[in-house]
N, CA, C and O atoms as a printed pandas DataFrame, in Angstrom:
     atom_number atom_name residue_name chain_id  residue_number  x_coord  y_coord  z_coord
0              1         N          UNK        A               1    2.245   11.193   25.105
1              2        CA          UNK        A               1    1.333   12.287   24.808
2              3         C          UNK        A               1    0.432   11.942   23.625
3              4         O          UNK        A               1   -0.754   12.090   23.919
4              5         N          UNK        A               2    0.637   11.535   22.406
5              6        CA          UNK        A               2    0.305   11.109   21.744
6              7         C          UNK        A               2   -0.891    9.678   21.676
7              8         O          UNK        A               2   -1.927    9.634   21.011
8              9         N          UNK        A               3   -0.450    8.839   22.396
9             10        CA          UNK        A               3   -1.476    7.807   23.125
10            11         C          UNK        A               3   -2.497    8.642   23.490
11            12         O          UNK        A               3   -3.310    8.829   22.585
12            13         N          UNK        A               4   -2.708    9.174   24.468
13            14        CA          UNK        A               4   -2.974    9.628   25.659
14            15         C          UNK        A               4   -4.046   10.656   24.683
15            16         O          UNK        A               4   -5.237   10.359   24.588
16            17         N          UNK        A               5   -3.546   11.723   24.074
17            18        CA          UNK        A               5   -4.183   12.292   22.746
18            19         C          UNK        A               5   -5.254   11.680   22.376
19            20         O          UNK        A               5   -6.311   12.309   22.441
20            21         N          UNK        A               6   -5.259   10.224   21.867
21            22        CA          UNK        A               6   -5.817    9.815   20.508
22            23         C          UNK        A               6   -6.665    8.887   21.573
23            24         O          UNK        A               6   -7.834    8.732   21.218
24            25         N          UNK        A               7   -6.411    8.427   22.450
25            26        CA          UNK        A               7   -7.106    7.370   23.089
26            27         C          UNK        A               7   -7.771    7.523   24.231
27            28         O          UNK        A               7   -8.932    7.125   24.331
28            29         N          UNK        A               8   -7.167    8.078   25.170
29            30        CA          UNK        A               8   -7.894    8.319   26.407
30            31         C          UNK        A               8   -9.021    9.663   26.716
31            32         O          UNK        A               8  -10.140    9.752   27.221
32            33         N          UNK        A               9   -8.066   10.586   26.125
33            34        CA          UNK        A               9   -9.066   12.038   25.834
34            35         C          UNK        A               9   -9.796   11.741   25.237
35            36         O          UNK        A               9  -10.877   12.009   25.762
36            37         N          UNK        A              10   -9.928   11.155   24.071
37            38        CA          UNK        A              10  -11.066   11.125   23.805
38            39         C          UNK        A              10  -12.791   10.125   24.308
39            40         O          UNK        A              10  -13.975   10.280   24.010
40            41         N          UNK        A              11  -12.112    9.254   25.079
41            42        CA          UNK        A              11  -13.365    8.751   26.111
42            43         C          UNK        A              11  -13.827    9.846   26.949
43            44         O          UNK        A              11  -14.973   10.291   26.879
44            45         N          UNK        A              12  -12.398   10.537   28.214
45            46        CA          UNK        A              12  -12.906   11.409   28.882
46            47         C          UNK        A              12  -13.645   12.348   28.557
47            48         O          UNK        A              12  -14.240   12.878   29.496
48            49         N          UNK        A              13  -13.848   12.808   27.410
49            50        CA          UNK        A              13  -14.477   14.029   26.466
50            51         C          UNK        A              13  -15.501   13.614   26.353
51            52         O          UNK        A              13  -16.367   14.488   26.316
52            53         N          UNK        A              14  -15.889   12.499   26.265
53            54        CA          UNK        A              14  -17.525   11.749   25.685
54            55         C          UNK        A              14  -17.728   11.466   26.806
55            56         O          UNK        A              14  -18.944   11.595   26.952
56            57         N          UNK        A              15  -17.169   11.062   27.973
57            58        CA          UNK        A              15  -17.445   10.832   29.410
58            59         C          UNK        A              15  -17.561    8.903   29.480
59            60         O          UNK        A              15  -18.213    8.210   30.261
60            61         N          UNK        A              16  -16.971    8.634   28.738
61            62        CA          UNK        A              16  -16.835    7.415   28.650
62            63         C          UNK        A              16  -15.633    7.110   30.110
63            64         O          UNK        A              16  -14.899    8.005   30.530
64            65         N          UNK        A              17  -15.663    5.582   30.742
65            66        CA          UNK        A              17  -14.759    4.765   31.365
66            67         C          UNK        A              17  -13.887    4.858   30.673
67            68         O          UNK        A              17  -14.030    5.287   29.528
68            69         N          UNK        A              18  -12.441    4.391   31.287
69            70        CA          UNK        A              18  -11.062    4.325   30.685
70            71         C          UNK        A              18  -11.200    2.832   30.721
71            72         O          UNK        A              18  -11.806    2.021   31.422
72            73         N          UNK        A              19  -10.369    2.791   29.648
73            74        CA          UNK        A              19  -10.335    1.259   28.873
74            75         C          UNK        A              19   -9.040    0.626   29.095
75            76         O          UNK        A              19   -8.269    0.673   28.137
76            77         N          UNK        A              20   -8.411   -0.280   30.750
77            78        CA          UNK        A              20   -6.890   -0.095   30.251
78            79         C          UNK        A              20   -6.515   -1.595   29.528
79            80         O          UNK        A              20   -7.201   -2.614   29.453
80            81         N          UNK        A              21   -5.104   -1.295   29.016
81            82        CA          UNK        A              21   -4.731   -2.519   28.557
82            83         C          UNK        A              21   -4.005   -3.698   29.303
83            84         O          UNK        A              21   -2.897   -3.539   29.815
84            85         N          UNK        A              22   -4.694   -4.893   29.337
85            86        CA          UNK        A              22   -4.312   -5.680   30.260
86            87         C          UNK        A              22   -4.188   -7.159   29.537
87            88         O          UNK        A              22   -4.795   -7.454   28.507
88            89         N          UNK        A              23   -3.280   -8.052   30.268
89            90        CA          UNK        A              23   -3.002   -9.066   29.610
90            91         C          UNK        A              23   -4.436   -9.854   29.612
91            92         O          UNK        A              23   -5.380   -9.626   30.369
92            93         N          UNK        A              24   -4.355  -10.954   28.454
93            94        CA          UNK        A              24   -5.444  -11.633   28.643
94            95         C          UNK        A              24   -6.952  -10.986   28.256
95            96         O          UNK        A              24   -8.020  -11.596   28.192
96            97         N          UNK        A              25   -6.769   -9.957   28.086
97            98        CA          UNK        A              25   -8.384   -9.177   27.754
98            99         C          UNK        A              25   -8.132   -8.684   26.355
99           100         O          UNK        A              25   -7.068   -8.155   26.034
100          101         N          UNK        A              26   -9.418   -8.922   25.301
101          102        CA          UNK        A              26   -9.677   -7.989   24.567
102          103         C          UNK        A              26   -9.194   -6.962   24.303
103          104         O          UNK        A              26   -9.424   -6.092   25.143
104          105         N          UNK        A              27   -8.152   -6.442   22.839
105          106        CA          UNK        A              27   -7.849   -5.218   23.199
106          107         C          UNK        A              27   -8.307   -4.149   21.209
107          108         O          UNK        A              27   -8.677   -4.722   20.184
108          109         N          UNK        A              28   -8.181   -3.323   21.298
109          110        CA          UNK        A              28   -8.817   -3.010   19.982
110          111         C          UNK        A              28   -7.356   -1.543   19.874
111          112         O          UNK        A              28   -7.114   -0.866   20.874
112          113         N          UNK        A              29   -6.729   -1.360   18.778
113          114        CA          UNK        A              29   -5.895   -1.104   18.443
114          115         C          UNK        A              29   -4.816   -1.025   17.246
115          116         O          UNK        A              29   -4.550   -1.948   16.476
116          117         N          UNK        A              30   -4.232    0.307   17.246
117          118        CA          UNK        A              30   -3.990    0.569   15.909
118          119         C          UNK        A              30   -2.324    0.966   16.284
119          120         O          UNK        A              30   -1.861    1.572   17.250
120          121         N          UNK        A              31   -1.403    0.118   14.633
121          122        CA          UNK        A              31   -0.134    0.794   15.088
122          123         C          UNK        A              31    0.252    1.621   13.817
123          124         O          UNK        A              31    0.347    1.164   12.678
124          125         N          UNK        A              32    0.464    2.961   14.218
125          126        CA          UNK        A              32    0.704    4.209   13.426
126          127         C          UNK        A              32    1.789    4.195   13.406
127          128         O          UNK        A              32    2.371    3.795   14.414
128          129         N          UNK        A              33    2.762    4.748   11.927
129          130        CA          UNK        A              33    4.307    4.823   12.140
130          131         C          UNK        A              33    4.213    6.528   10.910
131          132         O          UNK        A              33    4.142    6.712    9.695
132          133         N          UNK        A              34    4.271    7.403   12.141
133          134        CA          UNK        A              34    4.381    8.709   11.459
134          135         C          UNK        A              34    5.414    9.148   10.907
135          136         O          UNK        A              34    5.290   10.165   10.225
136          137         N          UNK        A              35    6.869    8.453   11.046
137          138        CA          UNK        A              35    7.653    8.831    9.781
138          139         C          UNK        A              35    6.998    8.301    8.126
139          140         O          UNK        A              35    6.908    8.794    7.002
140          141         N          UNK        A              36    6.706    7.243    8.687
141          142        CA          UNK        A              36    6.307    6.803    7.108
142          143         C          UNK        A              36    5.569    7.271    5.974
143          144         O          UNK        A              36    4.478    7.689    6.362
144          145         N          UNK        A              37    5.697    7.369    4.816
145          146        CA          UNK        A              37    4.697    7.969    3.438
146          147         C          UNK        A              37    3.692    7.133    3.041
147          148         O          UNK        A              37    3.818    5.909    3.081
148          149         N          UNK        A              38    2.487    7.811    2.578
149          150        CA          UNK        A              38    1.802    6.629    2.090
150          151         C          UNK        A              38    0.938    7.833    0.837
151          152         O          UNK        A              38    0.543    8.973    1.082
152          153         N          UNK        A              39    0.856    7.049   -0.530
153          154        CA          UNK        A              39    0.011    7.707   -1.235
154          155         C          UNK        A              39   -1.120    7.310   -1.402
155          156         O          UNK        A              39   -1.263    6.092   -1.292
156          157         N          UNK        A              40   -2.314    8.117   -1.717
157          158        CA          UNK        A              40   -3.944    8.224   -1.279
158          159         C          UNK        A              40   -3.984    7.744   -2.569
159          160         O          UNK        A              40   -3.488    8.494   -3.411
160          161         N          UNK        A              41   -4.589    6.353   -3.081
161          162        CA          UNK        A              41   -4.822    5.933   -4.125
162          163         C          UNK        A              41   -6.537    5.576   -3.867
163          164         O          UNK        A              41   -6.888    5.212   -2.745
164          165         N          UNK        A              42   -7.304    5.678   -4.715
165          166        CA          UNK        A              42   -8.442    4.932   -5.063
166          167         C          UNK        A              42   -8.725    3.653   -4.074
167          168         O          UNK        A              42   -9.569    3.506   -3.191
168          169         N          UNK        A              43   -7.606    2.714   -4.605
169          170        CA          UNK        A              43   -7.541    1.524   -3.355
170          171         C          UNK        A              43   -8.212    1.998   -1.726
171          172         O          UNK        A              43   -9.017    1.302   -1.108
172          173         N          UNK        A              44   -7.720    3.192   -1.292
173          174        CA          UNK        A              44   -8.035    3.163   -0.086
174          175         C          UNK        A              44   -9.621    3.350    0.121
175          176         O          UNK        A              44  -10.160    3.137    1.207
176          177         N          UNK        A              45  -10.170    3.682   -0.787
177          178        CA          UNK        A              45  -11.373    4.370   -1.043
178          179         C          UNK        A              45  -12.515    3.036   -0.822
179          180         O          UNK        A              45  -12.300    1.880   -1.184
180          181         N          UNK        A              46  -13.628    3.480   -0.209
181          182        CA          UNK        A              46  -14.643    2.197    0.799
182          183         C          UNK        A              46  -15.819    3.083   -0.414
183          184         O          UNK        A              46  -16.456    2.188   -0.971
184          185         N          UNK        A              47  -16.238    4.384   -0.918
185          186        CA          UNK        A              47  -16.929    4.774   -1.551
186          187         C          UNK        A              47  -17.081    4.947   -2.877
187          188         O          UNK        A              47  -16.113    5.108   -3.620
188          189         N          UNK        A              48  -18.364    4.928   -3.306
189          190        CA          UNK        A              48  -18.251    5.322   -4.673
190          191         C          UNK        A              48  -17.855    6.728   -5.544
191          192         O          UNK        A              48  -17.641    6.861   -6.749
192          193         N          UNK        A              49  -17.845    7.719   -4.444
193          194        CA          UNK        A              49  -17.777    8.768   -4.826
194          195         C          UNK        A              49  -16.335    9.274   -4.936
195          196         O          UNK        A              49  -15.713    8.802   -3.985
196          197         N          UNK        A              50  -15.725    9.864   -5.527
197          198        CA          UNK        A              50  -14.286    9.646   -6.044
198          199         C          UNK        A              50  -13.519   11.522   -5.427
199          200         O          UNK        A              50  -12.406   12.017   -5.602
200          201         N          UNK        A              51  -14.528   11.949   -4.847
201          202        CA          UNK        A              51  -14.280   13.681   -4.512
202          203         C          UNK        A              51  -13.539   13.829   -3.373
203          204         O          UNK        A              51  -14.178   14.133   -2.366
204          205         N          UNK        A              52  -11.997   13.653   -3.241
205          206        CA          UNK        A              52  -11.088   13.719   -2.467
206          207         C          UNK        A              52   -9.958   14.735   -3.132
207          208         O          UNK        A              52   -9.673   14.763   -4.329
208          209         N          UNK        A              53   -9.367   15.578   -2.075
209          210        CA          UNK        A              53   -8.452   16.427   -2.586
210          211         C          UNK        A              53   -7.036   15.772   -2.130
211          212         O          UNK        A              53   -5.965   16.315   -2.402
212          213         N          UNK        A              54   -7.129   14.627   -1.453
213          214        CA          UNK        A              54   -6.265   13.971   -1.026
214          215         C          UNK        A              54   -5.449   12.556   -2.503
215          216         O          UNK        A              54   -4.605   11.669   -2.374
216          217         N          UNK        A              55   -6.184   12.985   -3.600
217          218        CA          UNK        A              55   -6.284   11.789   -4.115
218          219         C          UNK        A              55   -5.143   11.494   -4.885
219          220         O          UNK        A              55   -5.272   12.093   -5.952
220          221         N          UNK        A              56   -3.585   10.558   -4.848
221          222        CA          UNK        A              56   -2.670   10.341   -5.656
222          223         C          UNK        A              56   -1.459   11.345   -5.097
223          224         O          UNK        A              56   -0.308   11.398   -5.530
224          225         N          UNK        A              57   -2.018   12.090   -4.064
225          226        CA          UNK        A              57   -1.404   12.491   -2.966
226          227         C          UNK        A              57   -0.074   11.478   -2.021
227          228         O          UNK        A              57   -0.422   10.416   -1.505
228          229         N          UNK        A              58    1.220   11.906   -1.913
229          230        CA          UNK        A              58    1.603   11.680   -0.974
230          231         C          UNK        A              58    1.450   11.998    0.538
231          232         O          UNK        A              58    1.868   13.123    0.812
232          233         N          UNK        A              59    1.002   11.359    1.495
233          234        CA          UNK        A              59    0.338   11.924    2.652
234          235         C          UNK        A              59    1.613   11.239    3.696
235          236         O          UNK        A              59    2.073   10.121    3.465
236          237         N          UNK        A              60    2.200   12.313    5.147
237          238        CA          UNK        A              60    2.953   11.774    5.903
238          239         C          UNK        A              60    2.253   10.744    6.977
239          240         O          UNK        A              60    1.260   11.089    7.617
240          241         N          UNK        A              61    2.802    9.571    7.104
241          242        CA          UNK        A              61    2.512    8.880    8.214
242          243         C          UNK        A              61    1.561    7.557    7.308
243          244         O          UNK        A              61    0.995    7.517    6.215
244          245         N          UNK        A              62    1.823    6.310    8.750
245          246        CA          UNK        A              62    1.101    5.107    7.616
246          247         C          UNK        A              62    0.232    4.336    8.891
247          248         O          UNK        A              62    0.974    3.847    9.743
248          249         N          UNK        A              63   -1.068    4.186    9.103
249          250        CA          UNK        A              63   -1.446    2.771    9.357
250          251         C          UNK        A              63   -0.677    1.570    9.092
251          252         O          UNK        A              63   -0.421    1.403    7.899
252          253         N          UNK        A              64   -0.123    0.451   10.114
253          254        CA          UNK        A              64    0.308   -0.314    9.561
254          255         C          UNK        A              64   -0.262   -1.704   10.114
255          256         O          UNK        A              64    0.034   -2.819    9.683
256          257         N          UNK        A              65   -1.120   -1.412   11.135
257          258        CA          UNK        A              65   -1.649   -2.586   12.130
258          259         C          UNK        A              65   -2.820   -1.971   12.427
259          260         O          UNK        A              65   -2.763   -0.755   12.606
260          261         N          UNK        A              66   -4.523   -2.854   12.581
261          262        CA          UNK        A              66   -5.400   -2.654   13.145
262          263         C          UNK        A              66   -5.888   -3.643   13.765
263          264         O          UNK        A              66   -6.548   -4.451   13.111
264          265         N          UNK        A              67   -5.718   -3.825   15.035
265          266        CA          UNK        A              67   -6.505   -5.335   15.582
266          267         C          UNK        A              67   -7.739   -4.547   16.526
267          268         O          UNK        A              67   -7.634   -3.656   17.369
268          269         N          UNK        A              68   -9.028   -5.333   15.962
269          270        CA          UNK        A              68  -10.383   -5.898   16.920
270          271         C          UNK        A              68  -10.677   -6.797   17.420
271          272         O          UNK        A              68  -11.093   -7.719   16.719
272          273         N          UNK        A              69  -10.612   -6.941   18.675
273          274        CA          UNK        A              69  -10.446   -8.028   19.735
274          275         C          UNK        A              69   -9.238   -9.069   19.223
275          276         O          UNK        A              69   -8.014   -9.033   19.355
276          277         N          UNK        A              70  -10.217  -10.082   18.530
277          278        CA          UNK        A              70   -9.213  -10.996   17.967
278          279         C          UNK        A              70   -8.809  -11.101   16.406
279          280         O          UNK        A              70   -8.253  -12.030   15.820
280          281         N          UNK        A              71   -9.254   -9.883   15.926
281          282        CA          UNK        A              71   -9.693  -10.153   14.565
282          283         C          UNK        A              71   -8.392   -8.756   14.183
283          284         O          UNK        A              71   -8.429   -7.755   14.899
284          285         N          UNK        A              72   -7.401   -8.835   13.117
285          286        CA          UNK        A              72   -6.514   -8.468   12.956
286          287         C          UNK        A              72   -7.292   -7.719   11.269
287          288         O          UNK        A              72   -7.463   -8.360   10.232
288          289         N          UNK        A              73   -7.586   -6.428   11.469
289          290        CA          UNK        A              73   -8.349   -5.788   10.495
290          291         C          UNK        A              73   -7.757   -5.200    9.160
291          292         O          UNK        A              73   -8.436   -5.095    8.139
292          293         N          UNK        A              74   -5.748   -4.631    9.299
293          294        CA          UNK        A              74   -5.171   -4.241    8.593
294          295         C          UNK        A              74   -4.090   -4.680    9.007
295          296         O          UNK        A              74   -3.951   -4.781   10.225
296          297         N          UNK        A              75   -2.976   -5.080    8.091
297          298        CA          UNK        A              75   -1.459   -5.466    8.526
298          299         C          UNK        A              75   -0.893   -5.474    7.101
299          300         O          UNK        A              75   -1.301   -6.172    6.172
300          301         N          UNK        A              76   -0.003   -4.688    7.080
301          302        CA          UNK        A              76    1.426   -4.397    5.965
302          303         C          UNK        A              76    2.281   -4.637    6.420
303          304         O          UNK        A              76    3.353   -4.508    5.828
């Protein structure tokens, strides 16, 4: 449900093709581990602007993997 949530609904909604995953092809993908904690430090921050209510925050759940095509974008 959760997959399905985050990935497929949201093509069908934009009216996009379904994208499936198959060996050998290109795949773009993220691995989420929602027990996990993670606190909102500065570090995460891509901007200059510092106006987050999230900030030094413990927040539930962690990014822990992002791969684009072949290119491995985040890994802890």
């Amino acid at each position: 449900l959760v997959v399905k949530r985050y990935s497929a609904e949201p093509r069908r909604m934009m009216g996009l093709p379904a994208v499936p995953v198959e060996e050998g092809k290109p795949a773009d993908f993220i691995l989420f581990d929602p027990e996990a904690e993670t606190t909102f430090t500065t570090a995460f921050m891509k901007s200059k602007s510092r106006n987050t209510p999230f900030l030094d925050k413990t927040l539930k759940g962690r990014v822990d993997l992002v791969v684009l095509g072949d290119a491995v974008l985040l890994e802890r």
